[in-house]
C-alpha positions as CSV (number, residue, x, y, z in Angstrom):
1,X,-22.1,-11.8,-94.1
2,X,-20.3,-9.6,-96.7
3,X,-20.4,-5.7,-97.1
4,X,-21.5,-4.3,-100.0
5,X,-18.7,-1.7,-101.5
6,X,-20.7,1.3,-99.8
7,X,-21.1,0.0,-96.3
8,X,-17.6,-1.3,-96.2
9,X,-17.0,3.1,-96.9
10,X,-19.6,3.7,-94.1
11,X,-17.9,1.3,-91.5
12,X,-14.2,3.0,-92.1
13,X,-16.1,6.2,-92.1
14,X,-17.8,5.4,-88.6
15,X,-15.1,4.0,-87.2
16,X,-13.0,6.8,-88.2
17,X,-15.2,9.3,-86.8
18,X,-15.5,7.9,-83.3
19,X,-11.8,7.2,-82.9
20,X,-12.3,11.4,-83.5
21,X,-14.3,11.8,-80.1
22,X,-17.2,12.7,-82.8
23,X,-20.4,12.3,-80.9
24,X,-22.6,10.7,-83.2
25,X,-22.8,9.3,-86.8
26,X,-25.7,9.4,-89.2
27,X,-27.0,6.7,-91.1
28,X,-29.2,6.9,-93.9
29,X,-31.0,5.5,-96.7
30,X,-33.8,3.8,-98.4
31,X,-35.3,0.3,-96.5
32,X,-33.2,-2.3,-97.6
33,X,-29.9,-0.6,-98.3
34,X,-28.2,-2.3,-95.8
35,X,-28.1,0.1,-92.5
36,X,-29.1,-2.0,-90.2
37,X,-26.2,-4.5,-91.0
38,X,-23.9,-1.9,-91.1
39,X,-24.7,-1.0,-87.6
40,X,-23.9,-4.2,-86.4
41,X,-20.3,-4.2,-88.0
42,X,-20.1,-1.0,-87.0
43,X,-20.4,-2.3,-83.1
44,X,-18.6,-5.1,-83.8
45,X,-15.2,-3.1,-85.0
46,X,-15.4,-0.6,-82.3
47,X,-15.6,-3.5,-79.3
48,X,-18.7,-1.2,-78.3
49,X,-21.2,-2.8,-75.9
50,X,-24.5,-2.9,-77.2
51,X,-26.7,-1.8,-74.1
52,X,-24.6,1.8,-75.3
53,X,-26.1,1.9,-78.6
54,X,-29.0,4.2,-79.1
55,X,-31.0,3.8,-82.2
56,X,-33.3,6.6,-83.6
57,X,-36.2,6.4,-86.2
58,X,-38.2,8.7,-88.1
59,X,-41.5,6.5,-87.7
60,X,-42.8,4.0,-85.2
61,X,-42.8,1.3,-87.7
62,X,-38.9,1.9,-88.8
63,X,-38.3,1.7,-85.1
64,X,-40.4,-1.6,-84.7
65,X,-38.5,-3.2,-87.5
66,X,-35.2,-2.3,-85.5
67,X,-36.7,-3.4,-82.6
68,X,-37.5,-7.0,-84.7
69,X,-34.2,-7.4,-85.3
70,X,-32.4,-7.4,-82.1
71,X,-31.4,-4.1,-81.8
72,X,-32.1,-2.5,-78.5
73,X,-32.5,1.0,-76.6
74,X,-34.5,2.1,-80.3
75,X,-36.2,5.0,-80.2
76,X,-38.4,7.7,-82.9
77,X,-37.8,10.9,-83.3
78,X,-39.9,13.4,-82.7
C-alpha cells in the first residue's frame, strides 16, 4: 500500500514525536482519509508491538469500525 502525500507527513511526524518521549499523538480527520492505515505504518516504523497500541474513538460505531479492521485494545471516549 502507498501513502498519500499527507500521511507520509503524519508518519515522520509520529515517528518523530515518540523518538521525543512525547506520550501520545493525535490523529484526525474525516472517515476515509486514511487514519486507520496510517496507524498501521505508524506501528510498523516504530517496531511497536501491537497489544501496546490503544485506540480511542469519539463514537461506538468509529470504534466498531476499528475494531472491524484488526485493530485491538479500541476504546470510546467519553
Amino acid at each position: 500500500m502507498i501513502l498519500t502525500k499527507k500521511q507520509e507527513e503524519g508518519l515522520k511526524i509520529a515517528v518523530a514525536r515518540y523518538k521525543a518521549g512525547e506520550k501520545y499523538t493525535v490523529i484526525s480527520g474525516y472517515a476515509g482519509s486514511g487514519k486507520s492505515t496510517l496507524v498501521h505504518f505508524i506501528i510498523e516504523a516504530l517496531d511497536i508491538n501491537e497489544e501496546d497500541v490503544c485506540y480511542c474513538a469519539f463514537t461506538g460505531k468509529a470504534a466498531e469500525v476499528l475494531r472491524k479492521k484488526g485493530n485491538k485494545n479500541v476504546c470510546t471516549l467519553h
